[in-house]
PARORO-251220 format. One record per residue (C-alpha): residue number from 1; chain; residue in one letter; x, y, z. Coordinates in pm, whole numbers. Example, Ala and Ser with C-alpha at 12.3 -4.5 7.8 and 13.67 -1.06 7.14 Angstrom:
% PARORO-251220
[r 1 A A [1230 -450 780]] [r 2 A S [1367 -106 714]] 
This chain:
% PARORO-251220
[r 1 A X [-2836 292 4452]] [r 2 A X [-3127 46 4527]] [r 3 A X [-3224 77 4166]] [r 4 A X [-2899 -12 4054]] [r 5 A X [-2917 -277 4287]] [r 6 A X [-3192 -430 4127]] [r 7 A X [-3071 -435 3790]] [r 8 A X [-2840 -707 3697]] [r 9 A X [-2495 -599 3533]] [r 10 A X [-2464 -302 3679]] [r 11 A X [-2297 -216 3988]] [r 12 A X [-2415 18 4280]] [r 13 A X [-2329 354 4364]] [r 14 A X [-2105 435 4643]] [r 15 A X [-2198 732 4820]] [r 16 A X [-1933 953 4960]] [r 17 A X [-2017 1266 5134]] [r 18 A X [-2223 1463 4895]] [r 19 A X [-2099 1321 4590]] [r 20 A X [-2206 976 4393]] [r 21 A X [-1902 774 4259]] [r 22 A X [-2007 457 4034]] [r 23 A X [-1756 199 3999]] [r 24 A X [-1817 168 3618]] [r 25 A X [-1971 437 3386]] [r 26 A X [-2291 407 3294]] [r 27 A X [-2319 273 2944]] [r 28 A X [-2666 262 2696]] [r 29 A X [-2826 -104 2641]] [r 30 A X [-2642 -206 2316]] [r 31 A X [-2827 -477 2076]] [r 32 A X [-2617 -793 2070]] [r 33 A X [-2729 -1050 1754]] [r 34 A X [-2659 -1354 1777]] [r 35 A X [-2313 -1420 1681]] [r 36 A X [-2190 -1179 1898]] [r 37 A X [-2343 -1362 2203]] [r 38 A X [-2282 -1697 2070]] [r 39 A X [-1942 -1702 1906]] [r 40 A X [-1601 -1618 2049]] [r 41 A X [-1425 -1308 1948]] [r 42 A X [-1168 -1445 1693]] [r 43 A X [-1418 -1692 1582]] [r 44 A X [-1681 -1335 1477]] [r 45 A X [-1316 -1142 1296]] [r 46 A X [-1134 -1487 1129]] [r 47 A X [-1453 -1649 978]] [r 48 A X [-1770 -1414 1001]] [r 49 A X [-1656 -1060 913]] [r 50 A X [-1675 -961 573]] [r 51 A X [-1320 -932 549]] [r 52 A X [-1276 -1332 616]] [r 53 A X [-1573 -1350 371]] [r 54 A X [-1378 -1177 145]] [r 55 A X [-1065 -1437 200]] [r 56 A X [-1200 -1755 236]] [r 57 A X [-1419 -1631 -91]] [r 58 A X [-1070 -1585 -316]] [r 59 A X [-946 -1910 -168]] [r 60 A X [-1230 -2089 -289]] [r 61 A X [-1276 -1928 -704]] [r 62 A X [-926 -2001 -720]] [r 63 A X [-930 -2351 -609]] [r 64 A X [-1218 -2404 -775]] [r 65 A X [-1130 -2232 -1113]] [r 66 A X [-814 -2404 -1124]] [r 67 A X [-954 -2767 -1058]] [r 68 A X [-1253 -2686 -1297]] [r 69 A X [-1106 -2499 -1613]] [r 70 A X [-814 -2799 -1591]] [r 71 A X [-1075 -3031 -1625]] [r 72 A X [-1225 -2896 -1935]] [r 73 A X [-916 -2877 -2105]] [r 74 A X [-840 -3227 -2008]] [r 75 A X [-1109 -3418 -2107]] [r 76 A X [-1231 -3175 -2376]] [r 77 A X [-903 -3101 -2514]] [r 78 A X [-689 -3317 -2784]] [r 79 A X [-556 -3601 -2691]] [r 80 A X [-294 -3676 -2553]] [r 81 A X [-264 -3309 -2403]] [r 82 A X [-29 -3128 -2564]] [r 83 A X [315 -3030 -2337]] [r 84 A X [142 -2669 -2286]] [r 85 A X [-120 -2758 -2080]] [r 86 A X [129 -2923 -1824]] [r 87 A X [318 -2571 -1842]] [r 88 A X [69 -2353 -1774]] [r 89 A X [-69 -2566 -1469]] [r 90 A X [284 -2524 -1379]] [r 91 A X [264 -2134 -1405]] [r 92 A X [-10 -2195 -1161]] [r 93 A X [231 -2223 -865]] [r 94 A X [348 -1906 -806]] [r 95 A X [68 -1778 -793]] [r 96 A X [5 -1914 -426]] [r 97 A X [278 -1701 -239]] [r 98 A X [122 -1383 -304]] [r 99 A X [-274 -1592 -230]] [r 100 A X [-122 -1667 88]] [r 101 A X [63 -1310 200]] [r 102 A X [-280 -1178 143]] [r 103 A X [-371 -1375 440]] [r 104 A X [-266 -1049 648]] [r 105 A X [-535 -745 597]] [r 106 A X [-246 -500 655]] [r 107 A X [-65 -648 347]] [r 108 A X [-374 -767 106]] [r 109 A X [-319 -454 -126]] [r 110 A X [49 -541 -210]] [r 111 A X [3 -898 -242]] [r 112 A X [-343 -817 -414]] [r 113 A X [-156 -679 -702]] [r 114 A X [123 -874 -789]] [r 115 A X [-117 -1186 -730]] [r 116 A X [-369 -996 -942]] [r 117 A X [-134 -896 -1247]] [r 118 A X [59 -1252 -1245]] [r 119 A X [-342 -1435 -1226]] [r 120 A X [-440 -1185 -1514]] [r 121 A X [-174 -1310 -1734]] [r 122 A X [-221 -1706 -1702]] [r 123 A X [-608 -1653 -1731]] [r 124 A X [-561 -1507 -2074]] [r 125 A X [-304 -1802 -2153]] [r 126 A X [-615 -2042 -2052]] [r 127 A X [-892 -1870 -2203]] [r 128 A X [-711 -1884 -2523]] [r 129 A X [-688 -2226 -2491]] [r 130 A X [-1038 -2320 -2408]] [r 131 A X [-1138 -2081 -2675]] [r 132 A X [-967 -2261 -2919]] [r 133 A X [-945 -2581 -2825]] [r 134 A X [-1241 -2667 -2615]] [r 135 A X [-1527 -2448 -2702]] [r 136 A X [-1517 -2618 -3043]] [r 137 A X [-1527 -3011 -2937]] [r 138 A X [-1803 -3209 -3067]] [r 139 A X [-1801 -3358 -2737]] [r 140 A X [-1937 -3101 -2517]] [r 141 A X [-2295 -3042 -2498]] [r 142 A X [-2550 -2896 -2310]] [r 143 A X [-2637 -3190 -2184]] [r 144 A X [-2340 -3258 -2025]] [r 145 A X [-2348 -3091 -1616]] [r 146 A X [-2003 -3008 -1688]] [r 147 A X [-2123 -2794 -2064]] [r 148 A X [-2028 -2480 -2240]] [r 149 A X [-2250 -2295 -1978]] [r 150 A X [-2080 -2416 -1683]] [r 151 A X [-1800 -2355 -1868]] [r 152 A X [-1902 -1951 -1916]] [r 153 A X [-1990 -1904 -1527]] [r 154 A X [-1684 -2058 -1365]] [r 155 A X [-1451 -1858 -1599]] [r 156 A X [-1692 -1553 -1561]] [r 157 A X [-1628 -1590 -1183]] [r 158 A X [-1333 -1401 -1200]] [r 159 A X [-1497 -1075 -1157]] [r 160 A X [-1638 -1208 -797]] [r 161 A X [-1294 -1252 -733]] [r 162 A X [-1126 -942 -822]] [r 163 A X [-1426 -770 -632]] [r 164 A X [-1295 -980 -313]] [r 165 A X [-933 -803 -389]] [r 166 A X [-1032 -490 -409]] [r 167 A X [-1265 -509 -125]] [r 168 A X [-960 -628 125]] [r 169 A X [-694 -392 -55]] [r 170 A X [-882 -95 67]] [r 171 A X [-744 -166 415]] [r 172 A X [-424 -105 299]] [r 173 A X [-516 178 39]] [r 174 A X [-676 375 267]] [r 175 A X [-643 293 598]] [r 176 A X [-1003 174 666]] [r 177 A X [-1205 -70 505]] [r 178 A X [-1594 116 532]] [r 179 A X [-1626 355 269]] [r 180 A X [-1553 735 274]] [r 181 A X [-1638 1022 79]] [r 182 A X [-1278 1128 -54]] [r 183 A X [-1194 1099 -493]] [r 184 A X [-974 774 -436]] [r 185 A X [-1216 563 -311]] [r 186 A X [-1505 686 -558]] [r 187 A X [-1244 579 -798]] [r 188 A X [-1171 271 -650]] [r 189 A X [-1538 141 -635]] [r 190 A X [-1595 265 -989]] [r 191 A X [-1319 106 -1117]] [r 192 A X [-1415 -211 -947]] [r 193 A X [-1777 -205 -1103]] [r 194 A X [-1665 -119 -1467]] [r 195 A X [-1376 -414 -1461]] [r 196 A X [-1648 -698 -1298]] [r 197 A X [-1880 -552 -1620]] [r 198 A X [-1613 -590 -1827]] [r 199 A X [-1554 -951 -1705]] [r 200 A X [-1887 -1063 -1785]] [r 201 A X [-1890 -949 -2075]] [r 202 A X [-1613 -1113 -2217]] [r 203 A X [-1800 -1450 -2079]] [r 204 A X [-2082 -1390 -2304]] [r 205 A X [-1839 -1318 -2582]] [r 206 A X [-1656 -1668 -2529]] [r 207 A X [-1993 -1835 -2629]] [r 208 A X [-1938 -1675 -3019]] [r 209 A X [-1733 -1964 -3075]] [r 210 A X [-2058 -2218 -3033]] [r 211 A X [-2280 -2229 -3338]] [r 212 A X [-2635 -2138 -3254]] [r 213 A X [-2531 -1954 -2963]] [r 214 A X [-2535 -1583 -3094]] [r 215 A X [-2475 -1663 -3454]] [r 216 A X [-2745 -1869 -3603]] [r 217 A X [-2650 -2118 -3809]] [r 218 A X [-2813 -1926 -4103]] [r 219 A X [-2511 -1712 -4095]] [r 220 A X [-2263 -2006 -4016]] [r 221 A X [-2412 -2130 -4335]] [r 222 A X [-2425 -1849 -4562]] [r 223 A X [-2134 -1612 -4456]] [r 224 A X [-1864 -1862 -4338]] [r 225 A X [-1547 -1654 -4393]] [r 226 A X [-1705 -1363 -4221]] [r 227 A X [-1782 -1567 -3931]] [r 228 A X [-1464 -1709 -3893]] [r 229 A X [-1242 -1423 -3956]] [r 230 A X [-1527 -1278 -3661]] [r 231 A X [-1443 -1543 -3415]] [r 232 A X [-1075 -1501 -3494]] [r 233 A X [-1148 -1125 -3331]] [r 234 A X [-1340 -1232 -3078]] [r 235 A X [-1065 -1505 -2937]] [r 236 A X [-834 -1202 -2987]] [r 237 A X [-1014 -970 -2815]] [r 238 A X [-1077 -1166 -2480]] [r 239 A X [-764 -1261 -2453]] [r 240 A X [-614 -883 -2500]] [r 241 A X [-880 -762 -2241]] [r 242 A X [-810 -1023 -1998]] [r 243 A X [-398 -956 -2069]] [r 244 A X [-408 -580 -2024]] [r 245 A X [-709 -549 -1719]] [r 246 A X [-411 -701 -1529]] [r 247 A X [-312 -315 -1494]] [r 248 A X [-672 -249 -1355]] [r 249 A X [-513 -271 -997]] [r 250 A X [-385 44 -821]] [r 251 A X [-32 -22 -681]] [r 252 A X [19 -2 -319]] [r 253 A X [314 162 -172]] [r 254 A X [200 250 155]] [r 255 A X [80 143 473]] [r 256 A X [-84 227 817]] [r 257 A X [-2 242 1159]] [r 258 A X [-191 255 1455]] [r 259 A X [26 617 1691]] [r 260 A X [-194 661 1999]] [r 261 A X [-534 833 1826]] [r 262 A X [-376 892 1490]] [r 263 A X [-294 671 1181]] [r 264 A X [23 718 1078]] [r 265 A X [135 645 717]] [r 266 A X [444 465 592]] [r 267 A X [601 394 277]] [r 268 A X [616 -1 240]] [r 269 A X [1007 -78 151]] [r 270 A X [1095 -467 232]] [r 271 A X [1435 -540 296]] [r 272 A X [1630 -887 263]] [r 273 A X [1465 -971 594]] [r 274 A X [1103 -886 475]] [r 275 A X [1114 -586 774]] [r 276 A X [864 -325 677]] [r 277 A X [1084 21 717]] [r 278 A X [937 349 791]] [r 279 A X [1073 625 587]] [r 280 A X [777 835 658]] [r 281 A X [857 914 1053]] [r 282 A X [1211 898 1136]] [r 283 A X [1313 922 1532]] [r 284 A X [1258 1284 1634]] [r 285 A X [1169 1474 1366]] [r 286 A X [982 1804 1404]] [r 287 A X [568 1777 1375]] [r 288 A X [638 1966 1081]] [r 289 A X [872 1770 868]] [r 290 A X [679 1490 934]] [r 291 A X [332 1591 804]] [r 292 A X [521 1729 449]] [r 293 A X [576 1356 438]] [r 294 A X [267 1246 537]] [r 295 A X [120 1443 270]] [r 296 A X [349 1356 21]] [r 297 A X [288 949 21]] [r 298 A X [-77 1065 25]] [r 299 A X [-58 1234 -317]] [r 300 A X [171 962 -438]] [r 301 A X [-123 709 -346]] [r 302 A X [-332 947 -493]] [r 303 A X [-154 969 -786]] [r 304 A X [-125 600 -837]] [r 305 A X [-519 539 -782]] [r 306 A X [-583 765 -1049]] [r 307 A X [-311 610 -1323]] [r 308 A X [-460 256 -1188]] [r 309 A X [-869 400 -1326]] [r 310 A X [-700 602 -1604]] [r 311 A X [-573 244 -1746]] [r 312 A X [-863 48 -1655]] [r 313 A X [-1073 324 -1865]] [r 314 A X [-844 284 -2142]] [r 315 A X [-851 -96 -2148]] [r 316 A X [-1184 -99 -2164]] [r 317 A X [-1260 137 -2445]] [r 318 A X [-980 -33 -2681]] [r 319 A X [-1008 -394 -2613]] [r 320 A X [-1369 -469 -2495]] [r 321 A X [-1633 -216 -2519]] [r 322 A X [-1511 -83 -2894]] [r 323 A X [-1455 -420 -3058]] [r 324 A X [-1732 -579 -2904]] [r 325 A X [-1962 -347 -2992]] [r 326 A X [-1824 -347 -3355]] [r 327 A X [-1874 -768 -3324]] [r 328 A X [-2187 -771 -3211]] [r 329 A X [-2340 -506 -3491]] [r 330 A X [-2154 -682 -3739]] [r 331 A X [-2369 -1036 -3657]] [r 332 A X [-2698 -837 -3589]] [r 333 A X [-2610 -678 -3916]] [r 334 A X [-2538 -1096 -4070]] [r 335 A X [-2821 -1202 -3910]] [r 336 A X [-3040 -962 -4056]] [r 337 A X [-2894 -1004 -4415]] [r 338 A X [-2957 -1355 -4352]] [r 339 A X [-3320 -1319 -4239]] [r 340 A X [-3235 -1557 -3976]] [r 341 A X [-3400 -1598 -3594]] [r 342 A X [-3183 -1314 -3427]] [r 343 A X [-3041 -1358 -3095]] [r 344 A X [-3027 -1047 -2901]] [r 345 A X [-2714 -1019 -2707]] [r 346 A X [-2766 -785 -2359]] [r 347 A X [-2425 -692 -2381]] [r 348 A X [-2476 -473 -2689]] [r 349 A X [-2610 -204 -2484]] [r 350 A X [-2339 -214 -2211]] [r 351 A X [-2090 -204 -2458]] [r 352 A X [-2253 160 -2606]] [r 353 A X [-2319 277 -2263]] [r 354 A X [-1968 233 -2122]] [r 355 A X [-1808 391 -2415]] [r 356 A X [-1994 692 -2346]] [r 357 A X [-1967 665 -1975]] [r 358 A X [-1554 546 -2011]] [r 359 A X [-1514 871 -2200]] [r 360 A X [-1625 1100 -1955]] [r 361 A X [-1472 927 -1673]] [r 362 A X [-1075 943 -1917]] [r 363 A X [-1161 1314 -1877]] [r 364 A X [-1270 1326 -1491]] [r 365 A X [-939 1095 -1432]] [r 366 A X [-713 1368 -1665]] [r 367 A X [-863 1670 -1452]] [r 368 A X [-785 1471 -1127]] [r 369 A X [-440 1377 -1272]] [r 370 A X [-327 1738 -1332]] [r 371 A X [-493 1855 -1014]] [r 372 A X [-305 1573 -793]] [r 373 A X [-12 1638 -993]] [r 374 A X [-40 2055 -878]] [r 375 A X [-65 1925 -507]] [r 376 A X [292 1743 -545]] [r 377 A X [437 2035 -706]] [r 378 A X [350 2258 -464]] [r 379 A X [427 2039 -191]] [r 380 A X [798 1965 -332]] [r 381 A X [822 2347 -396]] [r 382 A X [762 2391 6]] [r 383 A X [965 2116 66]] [r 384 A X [1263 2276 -124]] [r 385 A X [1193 2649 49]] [r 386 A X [1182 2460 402]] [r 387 A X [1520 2268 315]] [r 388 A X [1655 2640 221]] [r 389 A X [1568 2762 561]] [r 390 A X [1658 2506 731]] [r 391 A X [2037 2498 604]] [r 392 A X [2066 2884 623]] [r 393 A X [1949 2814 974]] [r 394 A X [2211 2583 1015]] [r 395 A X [2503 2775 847]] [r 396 A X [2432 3044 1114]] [r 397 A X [2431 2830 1412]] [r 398 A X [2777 2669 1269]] [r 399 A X [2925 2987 1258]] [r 400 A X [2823 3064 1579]] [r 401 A X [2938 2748 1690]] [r 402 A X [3284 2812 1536]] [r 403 A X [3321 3137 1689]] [r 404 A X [3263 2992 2050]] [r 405 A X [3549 2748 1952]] [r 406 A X [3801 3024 1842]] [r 407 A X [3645 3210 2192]] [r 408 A X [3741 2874 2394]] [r 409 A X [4052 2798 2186]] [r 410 A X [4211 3159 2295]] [r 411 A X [4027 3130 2611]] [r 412 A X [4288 2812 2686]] [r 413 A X [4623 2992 2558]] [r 414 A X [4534 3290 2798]] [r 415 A X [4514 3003 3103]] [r 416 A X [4765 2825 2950]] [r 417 A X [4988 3144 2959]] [r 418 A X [4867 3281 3282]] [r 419 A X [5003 2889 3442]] [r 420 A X [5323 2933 3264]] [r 421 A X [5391 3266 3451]] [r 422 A X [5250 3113 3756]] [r 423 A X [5497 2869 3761]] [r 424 A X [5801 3041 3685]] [r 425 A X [5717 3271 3955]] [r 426 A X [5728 2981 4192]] [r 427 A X [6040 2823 4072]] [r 428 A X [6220 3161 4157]] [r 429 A X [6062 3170 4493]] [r 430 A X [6199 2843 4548]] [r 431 A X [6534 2952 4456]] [r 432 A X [6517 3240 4674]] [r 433 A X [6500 3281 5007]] [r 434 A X [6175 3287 5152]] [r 435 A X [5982 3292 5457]] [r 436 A X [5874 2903 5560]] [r 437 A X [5552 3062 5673]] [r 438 A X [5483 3189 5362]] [r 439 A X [5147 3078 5184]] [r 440 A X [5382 2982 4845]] [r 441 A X [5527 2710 5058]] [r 442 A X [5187 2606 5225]] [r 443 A X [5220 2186 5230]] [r 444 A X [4832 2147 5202]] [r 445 A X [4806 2393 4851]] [r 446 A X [4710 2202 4584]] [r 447 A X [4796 2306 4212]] [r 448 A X [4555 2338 3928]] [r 449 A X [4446 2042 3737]] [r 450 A X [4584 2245 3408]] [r 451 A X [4933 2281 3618]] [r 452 A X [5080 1910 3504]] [r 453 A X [5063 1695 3248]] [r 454 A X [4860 1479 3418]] [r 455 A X [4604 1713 3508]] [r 456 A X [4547 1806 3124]] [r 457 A X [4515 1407 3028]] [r 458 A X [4226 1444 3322]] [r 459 A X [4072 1799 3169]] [r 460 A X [4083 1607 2796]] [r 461 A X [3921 1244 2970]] [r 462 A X [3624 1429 3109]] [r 463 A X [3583 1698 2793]] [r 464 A X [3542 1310 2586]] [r 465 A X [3330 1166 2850]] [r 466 A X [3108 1468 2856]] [r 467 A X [3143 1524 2450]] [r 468 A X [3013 1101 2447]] [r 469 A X [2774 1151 2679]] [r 470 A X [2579 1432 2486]] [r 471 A X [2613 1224 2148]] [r 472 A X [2416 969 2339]] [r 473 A X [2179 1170 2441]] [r 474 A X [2107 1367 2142]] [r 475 A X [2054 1035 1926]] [r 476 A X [2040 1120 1543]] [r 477 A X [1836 1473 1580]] [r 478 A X [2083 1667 1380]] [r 479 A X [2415 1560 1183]] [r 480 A X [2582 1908 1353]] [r 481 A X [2543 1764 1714]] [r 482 A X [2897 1785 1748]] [r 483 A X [2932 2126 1707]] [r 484 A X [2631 2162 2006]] [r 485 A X [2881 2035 2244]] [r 486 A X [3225 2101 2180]] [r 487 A X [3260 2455 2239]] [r 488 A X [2992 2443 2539]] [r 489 A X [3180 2192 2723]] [r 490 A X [3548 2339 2636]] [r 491 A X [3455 2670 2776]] [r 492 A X [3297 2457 3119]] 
């Protein structure tokens, strides 16, 4: 106690008896940096976490891409601008609903994609503008600030950015955003690298299109027709990739919810009101039930991550890493021909590596797909068996449920009978002579509710009240709840 007197923040021990209660637990000195003494909470998770990194990062390439690749084909463009370059500016504007929905971790995969997929598709619109258009102006030159290399590393930026979409999607993908040793994510993070390679690539491919660049002017010179049906392939070829890696983006169909110590997962449905619904964990469903479902919308995701790298793989064999590769030998070969300088192009190797590497990934992703695709099968199989079991289970309690009602129903006709006798016996009493000291003619007896016609409409209120009652309190845990009651309560 004296020791804990003398240290600040903690608070001293209260002895009682024999024992030692502390009014807080004892916890071990914890290493605070600096923003975590100096900055408020929301100030450390809305602008200092890498997640808000992540966010205010996307904001920024997109503001800036859009201001910067506008201005090249503005003032490097023909002139006047043709009416396309007003429409796809104007294509620019829907992109912002899903760049601001992924303003919310919990929904950054959703919006991720469509934002993703609708981004991919006006990017390839642009780049085959600047390709054609502004990459071959006499006007822009190295020595401009705003020149063909600028030019390559804001459009080559887009692989920072679809790094900053994966990285947030994640929450939503797999419930956490640190990284974990399960397929899915390994696929996830290899997918992301191979896509940001792929990106950069296809910026050192856009500068084809500049004489001296990669092809000397040697071959310009000498092989003309072959250079231009080259850079006819090349324009074709970026614009293709950057078209079809808009499928490089696993689709997100569920989400996570904090239950107490678990995380439960739901399949995202919006409605006209934007509600997210659970159809993972209805009310009161058995433990069992709901981890079938559980399971299920995990292989789904599953499922879906592995389609998402099984495209990505495919894109990039087809339309990058294959006809680059066949581009880039076919200058070297030029070049050489030509016995001009030769410019070595880094790329070359990444393009011979990944087609190697792509390939045995298609086949990893084809194992995983059949494996994932075993899982679901077996899990609808046990799905159908429990279904069986539960409706045979059913079938028997409704029988036995019908039998109590034919019990009850000839249950009432013997009462109903046994009343009817009753009755007439005391209508012929009444007609007969009697002793007034008889019990039949006792002024405080009191016949049975069942007796009048009044007395059934009171049985029949309180068999509905009760009948309502139990409804109520069984909610929606079975559609056979009425037969749970009925014959209980009509035999009460």
């Amino acid at each position: 106690a004296l020791n804990a007197l003398g240290e600040p923040g903690r608070l001293p021990a209260v002895m009682t008896g024999a024992h030692s209660v502390h009014a807080r637990k004892e916890r071990p000195a914890r290493k605070t940096g600096f923003l975590r003494r100096n900055c408020p909470r929301w100030a450390r998770k809305k602008i200092f976490s890498f997640s808000a990194v992540a966010l205010w990062g996307m904001y920024g390439i997109v503001v800036s891409q859009l201001y910067v690749l506008g201005y090249y084909m503005f003032s490097y463009g023909p002139t006047p601008a043709p009416w396309h370059y007003y429409m796809i500016f104007v294509m620019d504007l829907p992109l912002l609903i899903p760049l601001v929905q992924c303003w919310r971790l919990k929904h950054s995969g959703r919006a991720g994609c469509a934002f993703w997929v609708m981004y991919s598709w006006v990017l390839s619109l642009k780049t085959l503008i600047l390709y054609v258009d502004v990459l071959t102006s006499e006007q822009l030159t190295a020595r401009n600030f705003f020149g063909p290399k600028m030019l390559q590393f804001f459009w080559g930026v887009t692989a920072i950015l679809y790094t900053f979409l994966m990285f947030r999607s994640s929450k939503q993908i797999f419930g956490r955003m640190d990284a974990t040793v399960e397929l899915d994510h390994l696929f996830h993070t290899d997918m992301t690298w191979h896509v940001i390679l792929d990106y950069l690539d296809m910026s050192f491919l856009l500068m084809y299109k500049r004489d001296g660049q990669y092809i000397a002017n040697q071959v310009v010179d000498q092989f003309s027709e072959q250079v231009d049906l080259i850079r006819i392939g090349i324009g074709l070829n970026i614009f293709l990739g950057v078209f079809f890696h808009s499928v490089s983006f696993p689709r997100v169909e569920i989400t996570y919810q904090q239950d107490g110590d678990k995380l439960m997962i739901m399949r995202v449905e919006t409605d006209k009101s934007g509600i997210l619904q659970n159809a993972a964990a209805a009310a009161e469903v058995d433990q069992e039930a709901l981890e079938l479902e559980q399971r299920e919308l995990l292989y789904k995701q599953s499922m879906e991550m592995v389609l998402a790298r099984k495209r990505s793989s495919l894109v990039s064999i087809f339309f990058v890493d294959m006809p680059a590769a066949a581009v880039r030998s076919y200058v070297a070969y030029l070049t050489q021909v030509a016995e001009a300088p030769f410019s070595t192009d880094p790329f070359v190797a990444k393009n011979l590596v990944s087609l190697v590497l792509q390939a045995i990934k298609l086949r990893q992703v084809q194992a995983a797909e059949f494996e994932t695709a075993q899982k679901l099968e077996r899990l609808d199989q046990k799905k159908r068996e429990r279904q069986v079991l539960f409706s045979a289970e059913r079938q028997q309690e409704f029988k036995e449920n019908m039998e109590l009602s034919e019990s009850a129903d000839q249950f009432g006709l013997h009462q109903r009978s046994t009343r009817s006798l009753r009755g007439n016996t005391a209508t012929s009493l009444a007609s007969s002579p009697v002793d007034k000291a008889s019990p039949m003619h006792d002024p405080n007896l009191v016949p049975l509710p069942g007796a009048t016609f009044p007395g059934f409409l009171f049985q029949l209120a309180l068999i509905i009240i009760g009948g309502a009652i139990s409804l109520a309190a069984s909610g929606s845990k079975t559609r056979f709840a009425l037969f749970d009651w009925t014959a209980a309560d009509a035999v009460q």
